[in-house]
N, C-alpha and C positions, 0 to 999 in steps of 0.2 A: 504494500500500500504506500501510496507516495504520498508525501505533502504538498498542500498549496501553498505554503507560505517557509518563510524563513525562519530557520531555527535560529534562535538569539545568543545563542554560544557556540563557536564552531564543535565541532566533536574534539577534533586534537586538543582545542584548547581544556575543554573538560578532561579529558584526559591525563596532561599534563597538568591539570589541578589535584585531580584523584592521586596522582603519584605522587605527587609535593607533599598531600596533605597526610598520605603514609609513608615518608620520606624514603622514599624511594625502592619498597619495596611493594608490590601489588601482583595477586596471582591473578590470572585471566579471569577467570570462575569470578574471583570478588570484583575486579575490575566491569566486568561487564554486567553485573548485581546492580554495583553504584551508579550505572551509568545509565542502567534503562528506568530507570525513573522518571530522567531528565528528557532519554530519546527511546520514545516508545516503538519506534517500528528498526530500533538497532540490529543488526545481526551478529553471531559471530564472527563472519565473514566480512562483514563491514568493520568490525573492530580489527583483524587482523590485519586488514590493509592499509589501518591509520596509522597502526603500529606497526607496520612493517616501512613505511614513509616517514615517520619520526627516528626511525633504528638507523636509517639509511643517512638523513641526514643528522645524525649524530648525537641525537637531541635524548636519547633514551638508548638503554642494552637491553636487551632484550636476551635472556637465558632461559633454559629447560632445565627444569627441575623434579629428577626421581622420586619418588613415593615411595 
């Protein structure tokens, strides 16, 4: 489902508020909890690709981590 209108906080930037505000530790799972509050029709696929464009340009690491 698409929007007609503009979302008032880009996603990245929410993003990189979520990270700040758990200083810089966040697992996807909670990250994407926090974040569909704000963006109801999120995917995980759309979260992967904001993070995968923040990692690139150097702004976040992004690591996998065993259970």
């Amino acid at each position: 489902m698409s929007r007609s209108y503009w979302e008032a906080t880009p996603l990245r930037n929410a993003i990189l508020d979520c990270i700040i505000k758990r200083q810089g530790v966040v697992l996807d799972d909670e990250l994407f909890n926090m974040l569909k509050k704000d963006f109801e029709d999120l995917s995980y696929g759309r979260l992967n690709r904001v993070l995968m464009s923040l990692e690139t340009q150097g702004l976040i690491h992004v690591s996998q981590i065993t259970k």
